[in-house]
Each structure stands twice: as C-alpha cells, then as structure tokens.
C-alpha positions in Angstrom: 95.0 102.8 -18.5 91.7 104.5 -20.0 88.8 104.1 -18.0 85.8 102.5 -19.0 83.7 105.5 -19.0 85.0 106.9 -21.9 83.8 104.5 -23.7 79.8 104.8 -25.2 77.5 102.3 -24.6 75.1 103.0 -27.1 75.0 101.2 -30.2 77.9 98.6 -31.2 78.6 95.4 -28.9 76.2 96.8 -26.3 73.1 97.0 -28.8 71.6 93.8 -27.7 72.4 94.0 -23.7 70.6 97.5 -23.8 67.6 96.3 -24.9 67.6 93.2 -22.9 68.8 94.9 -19.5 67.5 98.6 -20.0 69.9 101.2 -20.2 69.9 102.5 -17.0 71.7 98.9 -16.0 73.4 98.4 -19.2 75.5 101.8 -18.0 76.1 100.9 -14.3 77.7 98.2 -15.5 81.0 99.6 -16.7 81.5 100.8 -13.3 80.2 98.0 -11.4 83.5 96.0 -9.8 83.3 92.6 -9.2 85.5 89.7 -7.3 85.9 86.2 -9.5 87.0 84.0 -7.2 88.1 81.0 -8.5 89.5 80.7 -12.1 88.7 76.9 -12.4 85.8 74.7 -14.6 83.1 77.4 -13.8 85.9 80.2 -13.5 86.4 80.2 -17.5 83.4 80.2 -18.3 82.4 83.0 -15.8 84.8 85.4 -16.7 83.7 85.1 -20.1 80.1 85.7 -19.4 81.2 88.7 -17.4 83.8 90.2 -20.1 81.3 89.9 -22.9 78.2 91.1 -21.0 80.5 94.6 -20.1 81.4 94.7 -16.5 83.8 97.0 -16.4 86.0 96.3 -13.2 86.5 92.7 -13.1 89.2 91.2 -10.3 89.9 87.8 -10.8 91.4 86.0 -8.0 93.0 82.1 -7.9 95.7 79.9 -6.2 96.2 77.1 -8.6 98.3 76.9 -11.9 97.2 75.1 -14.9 97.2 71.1 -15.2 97.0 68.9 -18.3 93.6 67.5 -16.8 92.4 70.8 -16.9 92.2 71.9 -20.7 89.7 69.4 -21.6 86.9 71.9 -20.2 88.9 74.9 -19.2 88.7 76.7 -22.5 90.9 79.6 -21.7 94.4 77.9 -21.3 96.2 75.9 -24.1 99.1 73.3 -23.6 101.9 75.7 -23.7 100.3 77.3 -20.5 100.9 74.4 -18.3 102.3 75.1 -14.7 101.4 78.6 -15.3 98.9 80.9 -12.7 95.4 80.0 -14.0 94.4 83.9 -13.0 97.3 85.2 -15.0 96.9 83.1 -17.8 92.6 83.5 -18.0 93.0 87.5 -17.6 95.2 87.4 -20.8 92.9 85.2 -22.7 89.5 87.1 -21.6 90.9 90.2 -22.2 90.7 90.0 -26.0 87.2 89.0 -25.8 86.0 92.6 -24.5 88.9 95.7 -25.1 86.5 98.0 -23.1 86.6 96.2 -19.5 89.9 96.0 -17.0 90.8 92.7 -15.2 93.0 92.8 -12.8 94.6 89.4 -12.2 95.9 88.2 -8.7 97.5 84.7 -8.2 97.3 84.2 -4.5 95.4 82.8 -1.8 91.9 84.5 -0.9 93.0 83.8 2.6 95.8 85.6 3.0 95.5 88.9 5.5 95.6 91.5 2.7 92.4 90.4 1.5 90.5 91.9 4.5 87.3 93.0 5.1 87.9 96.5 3.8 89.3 95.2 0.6 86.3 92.9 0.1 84.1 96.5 0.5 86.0 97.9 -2.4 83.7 95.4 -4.7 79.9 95.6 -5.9 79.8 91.8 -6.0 81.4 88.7 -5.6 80.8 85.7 -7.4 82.5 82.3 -6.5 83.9 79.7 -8.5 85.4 77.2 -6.0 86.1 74.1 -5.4 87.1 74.4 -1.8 85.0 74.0 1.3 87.1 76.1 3.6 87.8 78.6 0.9 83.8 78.9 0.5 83.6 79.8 4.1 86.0 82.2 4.3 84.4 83.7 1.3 81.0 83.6 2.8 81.9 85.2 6.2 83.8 88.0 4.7 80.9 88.9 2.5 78.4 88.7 5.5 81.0 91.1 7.2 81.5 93.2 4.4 77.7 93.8 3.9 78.4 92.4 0.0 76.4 90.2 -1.9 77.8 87.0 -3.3 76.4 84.2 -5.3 77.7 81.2 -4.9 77.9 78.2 -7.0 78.4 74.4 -7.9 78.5 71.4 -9.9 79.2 68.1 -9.9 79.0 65.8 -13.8 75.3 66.6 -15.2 74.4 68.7 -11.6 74.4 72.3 -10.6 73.8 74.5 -8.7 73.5 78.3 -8.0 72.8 80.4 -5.2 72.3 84.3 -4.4 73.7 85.2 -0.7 72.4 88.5 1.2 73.2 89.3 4.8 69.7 89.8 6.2 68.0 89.1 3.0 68.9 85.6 2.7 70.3 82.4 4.3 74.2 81.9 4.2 76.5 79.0 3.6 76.8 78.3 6.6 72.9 78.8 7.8 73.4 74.5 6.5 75.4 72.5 7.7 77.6 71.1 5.1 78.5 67.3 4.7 82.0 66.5 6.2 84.8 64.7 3.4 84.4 60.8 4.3 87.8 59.8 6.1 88.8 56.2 7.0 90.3 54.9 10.6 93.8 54.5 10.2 94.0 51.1 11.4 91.7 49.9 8.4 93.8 52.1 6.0 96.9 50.6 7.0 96.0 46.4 8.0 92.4 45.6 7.1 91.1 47.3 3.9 87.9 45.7 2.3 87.2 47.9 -0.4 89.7 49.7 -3.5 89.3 53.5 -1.5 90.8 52.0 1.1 94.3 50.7 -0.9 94.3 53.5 -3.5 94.3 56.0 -0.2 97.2 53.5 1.6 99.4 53.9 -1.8 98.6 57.4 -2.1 98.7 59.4 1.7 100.8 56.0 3.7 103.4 54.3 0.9 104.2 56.9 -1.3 105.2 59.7 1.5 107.0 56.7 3.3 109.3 56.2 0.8 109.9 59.0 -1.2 108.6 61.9 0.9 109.0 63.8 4.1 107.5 60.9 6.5 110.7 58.9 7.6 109.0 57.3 10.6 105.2 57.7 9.7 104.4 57.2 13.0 102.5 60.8 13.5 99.0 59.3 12.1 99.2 56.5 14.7 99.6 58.7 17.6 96.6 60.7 16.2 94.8 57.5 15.7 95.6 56.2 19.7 94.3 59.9 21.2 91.3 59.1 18.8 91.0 56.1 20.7 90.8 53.2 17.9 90.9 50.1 18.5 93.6 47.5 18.3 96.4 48.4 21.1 98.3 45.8 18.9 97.5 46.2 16.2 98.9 50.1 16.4 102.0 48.8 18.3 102.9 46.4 15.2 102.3 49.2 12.8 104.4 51.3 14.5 107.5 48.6 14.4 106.8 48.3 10.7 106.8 52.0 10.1 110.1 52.0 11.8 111.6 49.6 9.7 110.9 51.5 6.8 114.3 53.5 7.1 116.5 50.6 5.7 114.1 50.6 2.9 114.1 54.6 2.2 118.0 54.4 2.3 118.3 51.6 -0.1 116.2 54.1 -2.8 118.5 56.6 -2.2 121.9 54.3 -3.0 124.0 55.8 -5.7 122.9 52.8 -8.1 119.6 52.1 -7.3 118.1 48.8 -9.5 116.1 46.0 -9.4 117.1 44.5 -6.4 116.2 47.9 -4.3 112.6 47.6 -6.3 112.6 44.1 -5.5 113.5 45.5 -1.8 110.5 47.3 -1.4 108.4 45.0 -2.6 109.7 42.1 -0.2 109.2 44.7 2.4 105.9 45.6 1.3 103.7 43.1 0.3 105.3 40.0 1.9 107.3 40.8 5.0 104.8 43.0 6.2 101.7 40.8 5.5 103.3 38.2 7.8 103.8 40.2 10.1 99.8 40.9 10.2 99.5 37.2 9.8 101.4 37.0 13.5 98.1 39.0 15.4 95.6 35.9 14.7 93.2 37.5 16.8 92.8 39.9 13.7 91.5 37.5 11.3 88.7 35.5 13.6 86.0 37.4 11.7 87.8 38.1 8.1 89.8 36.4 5.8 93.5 37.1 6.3 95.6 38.2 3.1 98.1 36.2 1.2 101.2 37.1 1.1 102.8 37.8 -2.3 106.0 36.4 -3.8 108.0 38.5 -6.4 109.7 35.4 -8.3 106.0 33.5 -9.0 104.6 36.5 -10.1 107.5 36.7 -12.2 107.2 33.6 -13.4 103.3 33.6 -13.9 103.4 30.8 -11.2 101.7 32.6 -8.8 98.0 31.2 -8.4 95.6 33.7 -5.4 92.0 32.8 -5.5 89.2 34.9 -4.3 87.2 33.7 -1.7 83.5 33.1 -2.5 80.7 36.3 -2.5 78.9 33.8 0.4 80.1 33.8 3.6 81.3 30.3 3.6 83.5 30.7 1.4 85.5 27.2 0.1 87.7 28.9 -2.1 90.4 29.8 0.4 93.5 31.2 -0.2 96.1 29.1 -2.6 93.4 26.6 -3.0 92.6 25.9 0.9 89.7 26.6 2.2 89.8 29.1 4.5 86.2 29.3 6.1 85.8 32.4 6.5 84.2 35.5 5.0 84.3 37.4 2.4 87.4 39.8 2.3 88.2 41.2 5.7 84.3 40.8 6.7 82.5 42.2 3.8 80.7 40.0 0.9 83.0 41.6 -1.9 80.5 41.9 -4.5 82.2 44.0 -7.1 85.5 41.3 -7.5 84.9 38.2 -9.8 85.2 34.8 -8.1 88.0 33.2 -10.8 91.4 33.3 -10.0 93.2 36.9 -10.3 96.0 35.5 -12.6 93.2 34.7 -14.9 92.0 38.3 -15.3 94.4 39.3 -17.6 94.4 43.3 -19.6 93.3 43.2 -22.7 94.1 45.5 -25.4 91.2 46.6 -26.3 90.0 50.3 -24.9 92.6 53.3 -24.1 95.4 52.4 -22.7 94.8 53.8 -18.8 91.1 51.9 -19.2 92.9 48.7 -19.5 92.6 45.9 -17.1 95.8 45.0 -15.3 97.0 41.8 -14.6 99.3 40.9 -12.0 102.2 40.7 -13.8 101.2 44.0 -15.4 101.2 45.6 -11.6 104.0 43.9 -11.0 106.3 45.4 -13.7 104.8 48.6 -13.6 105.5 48.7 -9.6 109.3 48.2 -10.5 109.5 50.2 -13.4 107.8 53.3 -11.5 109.8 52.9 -8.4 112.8 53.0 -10.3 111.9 56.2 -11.9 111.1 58.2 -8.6 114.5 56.7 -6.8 116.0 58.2 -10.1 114.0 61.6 -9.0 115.7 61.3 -5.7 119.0 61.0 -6.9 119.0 63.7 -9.8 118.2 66.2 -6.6 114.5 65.9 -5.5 114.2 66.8 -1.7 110.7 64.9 -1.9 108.1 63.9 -4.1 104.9 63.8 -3.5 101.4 62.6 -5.3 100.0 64.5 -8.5 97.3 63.4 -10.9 99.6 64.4 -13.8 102.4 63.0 -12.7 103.1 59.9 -14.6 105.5 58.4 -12.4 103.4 59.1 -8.9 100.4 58.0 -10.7 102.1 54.7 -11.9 103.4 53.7 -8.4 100.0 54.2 -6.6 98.1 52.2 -9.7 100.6 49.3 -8.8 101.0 49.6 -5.7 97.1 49.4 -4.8 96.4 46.9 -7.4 99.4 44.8 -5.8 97.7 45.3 -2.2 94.3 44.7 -3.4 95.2 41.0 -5.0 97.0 40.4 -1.5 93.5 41.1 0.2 91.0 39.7 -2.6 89.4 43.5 -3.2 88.6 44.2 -6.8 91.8 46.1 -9.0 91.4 49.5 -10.4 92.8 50.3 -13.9 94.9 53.2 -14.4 92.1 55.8 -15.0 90.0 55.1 -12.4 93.0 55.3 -9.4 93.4 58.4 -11.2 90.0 59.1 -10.8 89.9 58.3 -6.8 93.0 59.2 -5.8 93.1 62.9 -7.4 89.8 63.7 -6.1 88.2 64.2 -9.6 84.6 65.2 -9.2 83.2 64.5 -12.8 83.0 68.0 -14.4 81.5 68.8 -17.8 82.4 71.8 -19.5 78.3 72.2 -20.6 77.2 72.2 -17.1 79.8 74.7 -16.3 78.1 76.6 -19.1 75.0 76.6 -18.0 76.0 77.3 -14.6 78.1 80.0 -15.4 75.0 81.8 -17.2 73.0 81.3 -14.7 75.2 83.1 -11.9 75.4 86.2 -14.4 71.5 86.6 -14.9 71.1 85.9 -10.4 73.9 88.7 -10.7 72.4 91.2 -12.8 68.8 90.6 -10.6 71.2 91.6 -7.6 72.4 95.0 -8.8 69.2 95.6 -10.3 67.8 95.1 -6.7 64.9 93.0 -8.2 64.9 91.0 -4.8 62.1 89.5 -5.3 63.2 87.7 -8.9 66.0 86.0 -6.8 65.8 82.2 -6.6 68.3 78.9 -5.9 68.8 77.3 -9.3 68.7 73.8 -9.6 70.7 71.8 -12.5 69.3 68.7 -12.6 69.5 65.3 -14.5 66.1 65.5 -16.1 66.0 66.4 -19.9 61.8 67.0 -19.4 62.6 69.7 -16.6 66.3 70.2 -16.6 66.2 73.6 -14.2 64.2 74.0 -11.3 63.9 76.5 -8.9 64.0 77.1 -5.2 62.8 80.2 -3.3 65.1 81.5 -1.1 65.1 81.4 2.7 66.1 83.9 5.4 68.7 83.5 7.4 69.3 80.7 10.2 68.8 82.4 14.0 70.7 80.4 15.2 73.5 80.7 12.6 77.3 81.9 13.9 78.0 83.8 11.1 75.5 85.9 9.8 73.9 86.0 12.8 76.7 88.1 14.0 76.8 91.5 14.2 80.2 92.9 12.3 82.4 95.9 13.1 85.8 97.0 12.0 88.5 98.4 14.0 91.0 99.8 12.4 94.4 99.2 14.8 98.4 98.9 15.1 98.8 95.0 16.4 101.7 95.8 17.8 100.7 98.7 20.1 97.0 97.9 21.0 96.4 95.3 24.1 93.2 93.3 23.8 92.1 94.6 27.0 91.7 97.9 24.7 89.8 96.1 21.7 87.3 94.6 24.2 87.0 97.8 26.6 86.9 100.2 23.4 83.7 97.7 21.6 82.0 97.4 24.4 82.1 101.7 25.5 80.7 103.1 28.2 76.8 102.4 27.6 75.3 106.0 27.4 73.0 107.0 24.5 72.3 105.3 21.5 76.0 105.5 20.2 78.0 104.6 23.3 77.7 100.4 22.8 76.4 98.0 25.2 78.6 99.3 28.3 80.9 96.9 30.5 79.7 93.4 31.1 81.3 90.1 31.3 82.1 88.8 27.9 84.6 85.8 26.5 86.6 86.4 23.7 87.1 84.0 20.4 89.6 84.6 17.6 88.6 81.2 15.5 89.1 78.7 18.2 91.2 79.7 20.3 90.0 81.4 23.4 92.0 84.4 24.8 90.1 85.7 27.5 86.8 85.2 29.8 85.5 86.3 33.1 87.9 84.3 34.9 90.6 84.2 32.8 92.2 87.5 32.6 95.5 87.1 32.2 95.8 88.0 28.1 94.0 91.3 28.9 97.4 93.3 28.7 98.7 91.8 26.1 99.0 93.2 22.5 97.4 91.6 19.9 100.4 90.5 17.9 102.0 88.7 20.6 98.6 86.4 20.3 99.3 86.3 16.9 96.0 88.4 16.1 96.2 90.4 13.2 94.8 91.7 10.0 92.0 89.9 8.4 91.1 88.2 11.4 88.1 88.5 13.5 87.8 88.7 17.5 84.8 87.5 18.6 82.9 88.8 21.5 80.8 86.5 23.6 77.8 87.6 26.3 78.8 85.8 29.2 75.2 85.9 30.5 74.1 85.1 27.2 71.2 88.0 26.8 73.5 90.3 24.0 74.4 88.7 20.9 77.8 88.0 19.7 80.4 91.1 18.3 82.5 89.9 15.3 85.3 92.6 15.2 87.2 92.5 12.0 91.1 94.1 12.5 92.2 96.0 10.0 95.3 98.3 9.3 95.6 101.9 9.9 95.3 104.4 7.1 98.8 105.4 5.0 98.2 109.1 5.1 97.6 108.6 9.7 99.7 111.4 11.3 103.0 110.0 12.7 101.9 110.6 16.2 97.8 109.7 15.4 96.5 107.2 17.6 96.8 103.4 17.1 93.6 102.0 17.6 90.5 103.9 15.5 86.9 102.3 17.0 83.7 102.5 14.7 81.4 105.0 14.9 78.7 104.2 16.5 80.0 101.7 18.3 78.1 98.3 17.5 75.0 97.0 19.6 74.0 93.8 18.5 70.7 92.4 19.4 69.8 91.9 23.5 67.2 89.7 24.8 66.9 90.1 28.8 67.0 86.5 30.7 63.8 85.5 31.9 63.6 86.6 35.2 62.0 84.1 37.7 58.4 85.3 39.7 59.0 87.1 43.0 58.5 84.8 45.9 55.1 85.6 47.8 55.7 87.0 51.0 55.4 84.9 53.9 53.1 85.6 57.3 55.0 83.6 59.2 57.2 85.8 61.5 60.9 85.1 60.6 63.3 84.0 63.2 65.0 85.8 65.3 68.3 84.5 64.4 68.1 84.7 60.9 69.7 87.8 59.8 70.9 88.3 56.7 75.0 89.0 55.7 75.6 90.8 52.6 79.0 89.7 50.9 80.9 91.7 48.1 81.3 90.3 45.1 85.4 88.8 44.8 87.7 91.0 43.4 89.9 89.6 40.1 92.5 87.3 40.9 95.4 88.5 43.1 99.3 88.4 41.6 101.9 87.5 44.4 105.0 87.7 43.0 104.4 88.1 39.4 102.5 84.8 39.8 98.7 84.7 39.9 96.6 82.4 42.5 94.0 80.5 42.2 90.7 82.0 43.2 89.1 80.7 45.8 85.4 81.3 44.1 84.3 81.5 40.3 82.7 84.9 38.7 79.8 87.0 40.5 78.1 86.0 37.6 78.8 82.2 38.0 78.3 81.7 41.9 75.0 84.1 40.7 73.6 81.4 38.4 74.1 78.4 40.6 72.7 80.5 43.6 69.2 80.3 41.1 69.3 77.3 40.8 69.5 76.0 44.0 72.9 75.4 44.5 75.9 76.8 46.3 79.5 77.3 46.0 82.1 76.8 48.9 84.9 78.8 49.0 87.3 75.9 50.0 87.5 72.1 50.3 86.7 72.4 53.8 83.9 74.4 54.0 80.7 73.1 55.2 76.9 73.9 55.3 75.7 74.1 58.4 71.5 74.2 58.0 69.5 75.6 60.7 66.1 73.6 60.9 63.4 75.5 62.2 60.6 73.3 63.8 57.2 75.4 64.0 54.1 73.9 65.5 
C-alpha cells in the first residue's frame, strides 16, 4: 500500500481545500488518523465528508450489518448489500470517492478489549456516529483517558446536534446527566395496559419470545418485578401460572403439522383464556374497565360487536352493550380511540399498504397467517426466532397480535407502519439533517487540529427555517464529574501473573519526591461496579487480576478512603511483543500519577483548660488493630473497623465498642 505522502497536495482535488484551510493544514491532513465510529445515518455521510476533504488515515469502526430500512438515507450501501458489515461495505464504497486516502475497515464491537486505551492513542481524532447510549460512554471515557479529542454528535428527524469534547478544555458526556430509556412495570405490560406502547412492547419483548423464542417459562421478568417490589402479590402469582401454561401451547407450534387449529390454539390461549383468568382477580378492575374477552368464531364471522367505553369517566357504553360504569380504559380517559364500535373501523384501501387501517378481522387473519409462518420457521430448523423490523413475519405477528390485545382492552390500534415504527425503535432520521450534521462535525474537526480553541462551539440543528443553526459556547468540565474528573494512568501488565495487591501498592509508590506517587494510604478499589477491595476488606489483595476477571481495556479505579486525594483510573493494558522472555510482568508509569489532594478541614484546637485535671484521669494510648487474623485458612471477624473509621467517629463524638458487651462507664466529676 503507497502512503499518502507521496502524493502532492498542490494543485488538482486539493486546489479549493488549500485555499479555504491554508496549506499548512491542508498537508497535515494526509497524515492526520482518525476513528469513525459508527457507520450508520451520520456514518455515510461522515465518511464522505472526510474522504473528500483528504484525511489521509481514516479507521472506520461498526457492529451492525446492513438492513432494508437503512438505504433510504444511507447512501453508501445498495440492495444487494443487505446483511452485509456496514464498515466493510461503506469503506468499499468511500474508497472510490478519494484514491489518495486509506481506510481501514473493522466490523466489530468498539467495546471489545483490543480496542484499549493505547489503541485509542494511536488516533489524532475521533469522531462518533452513534446511536448507542452505552457505546457513547465508552467512547467518551476512553477519549478522556487517552487525552484525544472527540466530537460527538446527534440527531433526531429535523434536529441536530454537534459537540467538540476536550479533557480539561471542555465538559464531557458524561459532565450531564443523560435521560434514562422510558421502561414500563411489568405488571402493566402484562395485565393492565392503557395505552398502544404498552401492547406493541407485550407482543414484542412478552408473546413473541414465549412462543417462538428462548423463554419457555417467562417467569424471570416476574421475579425481577417481585425484588422491584411491584405491586399486586396476585396479580404476579396469576401471571406466573399463565406463563406456565404456556408450554402446551409452545409444543403445539412445534407439531409436525402445525395448522389452523394450533393458530386457533394460541389464540384461545391468548386473548380469551387468559383474559378470564384476569377477569377472576375483581379487585383489579374497581378503578378501570376490565377487558373483553375475544372469541375467534364471531370474529370470524363478523359477529363480534366490542364497544369502547365513553372518553368521560361515566362511561354508558360498556362492554357488549352493558354499561359498565366505570372509566375509561384501565383508568385513563382514552382520548386518541374513537368512541364507535371497533368492528365499524374497518381499513380502507386508500394509502400504502402498511398505512392502512386494520380491522378486526384484518388482525385476525393476519395473526393466523403469521403464526403459521414462524411455526413453519420452527420446523424447517430455527432454534429461535426473535423480533426484527425487517422481518415480515415477526413484524406481522406483533401488528396482530397488539391490535388483537388492544380491541380486547379498548386502546386505539396501530397500523402496520407505525408498530413498526414503535416497536423497532425508529427515531425519525432524515438523510439532510444527517448532511448537515455530518458537515458540521468536519469543520468543529478541522478547528480541533487547527487548535483554534477558541472558534469551538456546540452546534445546534434546529426546527426554525428563520435561524436554523444556533450556537452554544462551550463549558468546562463538571468538578464533580467521575470521568473526566479522574486522573488516568496506564499500566502495562501480565493478568495472569500480577496480584492486585501489586497494581494498588505499585500506583500508589512510596511518596518521596515529585515522581514517587501519593505514598500508602487507605484506598477502595472499583473495576465498574464491582468492588474488589477496601480498608477492611482485604481478602482479594493476593489475588491475580484474571482470576477477578480484570483484564485488558478495563479500568481499576482507585478510591481515597479519607476522601482528601482524588480518584486514580488505571487503564490495563498488555505487555509489549518485543518484552524479553524473562522481563518483568507488571511495567508502572513513569511518574507515577498524583491526582489532585485537598487536606480535610481540620477542626480548631481546644483551648486549654485552668482547671487542674483529676487525678485519676490518666490517659491510655491504644495501637491501632492490626488486619484481620486467618485461623485455619479462614479469616475472623474483626472485632473493630479501620483506624481510619473508629478515627472519624471518635470526631464526631462517638465511640466504637469492641464487642456486644462492652460498656461505657463515665466518670462524673462534680467541682464546686
């Protein structure tokens, strides 16, 4: 492969960027390496930007393969590249575009623990495309360990957004807190839904895995949900019989001949069966109207009359004509459904055929029909099947399957599109705002590696056509963030040789002179989560870090016990190739890291008292306790906490015993 700077930049396809960048920065750039993650909606249009403006090292990095849904907006893929890697597939494309730069395509997961924090220094810049929370987080802390910019970026239908990330310079990702995804409590999932979210997510994550996935008993949400403490003891009890009783139906799919009697099956099952059994719990329907249960044949026959109850919350409309007196569906005025009777609403032809009303015959026959087709799946060899936007038959069984529950509980039906829509997730995208945005990230780039600091700002996409970009100024960084905040080192270490005893001892040094860390103290250790050590808690200490499953890419995290030093973020990464067979196994930084210390506030020395002290109050000085004894290989428990504990409460005014049946014995001193 020629490298790129061979190749003039004067004159030709570089004319224009020369003058506009200078040509000082016009000729960095075919040595400037950058780190595309995300190959996506922005991701085409990004690489494209940065192949034509001449970067010269360009790795591009994604998980995903190509869907039908994608080529809409994603320009770079056609149909015959379906189920193909997107990175593989864009790199090939791009490539054309610019014969003078090198992309180097990678279809994997940017978590995976090759891509550590040395491989992230190997780049000049990374610029995000994703789509993922987590993924964006991992992205943002390896770049704040790495020292490397990143921009990151977003958009959602007609809005944007784009943002230039500095360690030090700059807040972080994670400097705001970030909006959680909206979940729902199982128990409304599964027996009380009110709105069309809360069937599409039952079809989709509850009905579909239930019959024709890996969950044979389904019963591992509801434990979840009882530790969770929801409500409804009985409630949880009855859907954990009905989830049982979900194996005579899953067996019946599988049959060598499956028909219409095994869709018919399911439905019985489904939609009748267990609605009476909710009907049972009449404690459950005081304060909402209880759901109808549906018969196949009537449907069938277009005999089967359900009427809505009324948007007030009297409603006289009842179910099958009787007035039901109660409210709207399952406690919420249902605004969005029409009051006549759902057999009235029949589809129309008019529109695209997935924008078509259903009625509920329609639902009907498309619940058998799709059924059908996945027990057919089953049979030809499928181990499982799970949900997929472009998956016809998946798609068609959770369109039924939540229109069919959503007549039996009075909510508003979905048609085909829009369950698409909602149950794949879709966040509108348009391929102009990815445009836009896409050019935007490449100019806050160029102002990076310019250093033009100053000209750094968060870009705003917005839905105005009088101002459709504004601008933010950027803010420093959170104090109180845990990520930037940190201070970062790298250790360089054999996983199976090193204990962590010898990470935390080797981090923390001895103290002397500048280079020679913070010295001993009491600290608590963090990988993620999971805590592996603190000042009482020794016993991991000798332990190496694979056996605690600690290994490259991940970070240790190193806590002040006292809380006057800040946090130590040690990064573990692997030995170099060319290390002499008998080199060491564990290769600390140099210096060794001192993050910031802010001595506790000491409290005023006590004034000295006149008063002549008693004679019987002398003063016993106790040794600190020594760690925690082993008898036998076992250890004991300590009679005491840390020096450092017993210290604190001692300030404060109180006192620790040593056992249950100690006692304070207080002298009182009477003094005329």
């Amino acid at each position: 492969m020629s490298s790129t700077t061979e190749v003039p930049r004067r004159g030709g396809r570089y004319t224009h960027a020369e003058a506009i960048l200078g040509p000082e920065l016009c000729g960095r750039l075919a040595d400037t390496k950058v780190l595309l993650v995300g190959a996506g909606g922005i991701g085409c249009e990004l690489l494209k930007n940065v192949v034509l403006t001449g970067f010269g090292h360009i790795t591009l990095l994604d998980l995903d393969t190509i869907d039908l849904s994608n080529l809409n907006r994603q320009f770079l893929f056609r149909k015959k590249d379906i189920k193909q890697s997107k990175a593989m597939v864009a790199a090939q494309t791009a490539g054309a575009f610019n014969p003078n730069v090198h992309i180097y395509p990678i279809h994997a997961n940017i978590k995976e623990p090759q891509f550590d924090i040395e491989w992230f220094r190997g780049f000049d810049i990374v610029l995000n495309a994703l789509d993922n929370l987590d993924a964006r987080r991992h992205v943002n802390k390896m770049c704040m360990a790495a020292g490397i910019p990143l921009v990151e970026s977003g958009t959602a239908g007609y809005l944007g957004q784009v943002q230039p990330l500095l360690k030090d310079r700059t807040e972080c990702f994670d400097c705001v807190l970030k909006p959680t995804p909206k979940s729902f409590p199982v128990c409304t999932i599964r027996s009380t839904p009110s709105q069309p979210i809360h069937c599409i997510v039952w079809a989709k994550s509850y009905l579909l895995p239930q019959l024709f996935g890996e969950d044979e008993d389904g019963t591992t949400e509801l434990d979840d949900a009882e530790k969770q403490g929801e409500n409804g003891g009985q409630e949880i009890a009855a859907l954990r019989k009905e989830a049982l009783a979900y194996r005579a139906v899953r067996k019946a799919l599988r049959a060598a001949e499956t028909t219409h009697d095994a869709a018919k099956t399911v439905f019985q099952k489904v939609f009748h069966s267990d609605i009476l059994n909710l009907l049972s719990m009449s404690d459950m329907w005081r304060s909402r109207a209880p759901p109808t249960p549906l018969d196949f044949h009537a449907i069938e026959n277009h005999s089967f009359v359900i009427q809505e109850p009324s948007k007030s919350h009297t409603a006289t409309g009842g179910v099958n004509g009787r007035s039901s007196g109660k409210p709207a569906a399952n406690g919420h005025v249902n605004g969005n459904a029409a009051s006549a009777p759902i057999q009235q609403r029949n589809g129309t032809n008019a529109g695209l055929k997935d924008q078509r009303a259903l009625s509920l015959q329609d639902n009907l026959a498309l619940f058998v029909s799709s059924t059908n087709r996945l027990a057919a799946r089953l049979r030809a060899g499928e181990e499982t099947i799970s949900f997929d936007k472009d998956d016809d038959d998946t798609l068609d069984f959770v369109t039924a399957a939540s229109n069919l529950r959503s007549a039996a509980y009075y909510i508003e039906r979905k048609t085909r599109w829009e369950v698409k829509e909602m149950a794949g997730n879709i966040i509108p995208a348009i391929a102009t705002t990815n445009a836009i945005i896409s050019g935007l990230i490449v100019l806050q780039a160029l102002h990076i590696l310019r250093k033009s600091y100053g000209a750094l700002k968060i870009v705003h996409l917005q839905f105005k056509p009088s101002v459709p970009l504004g601008t933010v100024n950027l803010c420093p960084p959170n104090p109180k963030c845990a990520i930037c905040r940190d201070t970062y080192t790298t250790v360089l270490c054999d996983p199976t040789n090193v204990t962590l005893g010898e990470i935390i001892d080797g981090i923390l040094g001895d103290g002397n002179g500048e280079h020679g860390g913070t010295g001993r103290r009491e600290v608590s250790v963090y990988e993620d989560k999971r805590v592996l050590s603190d000042p009482d808690w020794d016993d991991n200490l000798e332990r190496t870090l694979e056996s605690l499953n600690v290994t490259r890419g991940k970070f240790l995290t190193i806590v002040d016990e006292e809380g006057e030093w800040g946090d130590i973020a040690v990064a573990l990464s692997v030995l170099p190739p060319n290390r002499p067979a008998d080199g060491p196994s564990l290769i600390l930084p140099s210096p060794l890291p001192k993050p910031t210390h802010t001595p506790r506030r000491t409290s005023p020395a006590p004034t000295v008292s006149r008063k002549r002290s008693a004679p019987d109050d002398d003063i016993e000085e106790s040794e600190p306790l020594s760690k925690r004894p082993r008898i036998n290989g076992a250890i004991t428990v300590p009679q005491m906490g840390s020096p450092s504990k017993k210290r604190r409460l001692e300030d404060e005014g109180l006192v620790m015993l040593s056992g249950a049946t100690d006692e304070v014995d207080d002298e009182v001193i009477v003094i005329d």
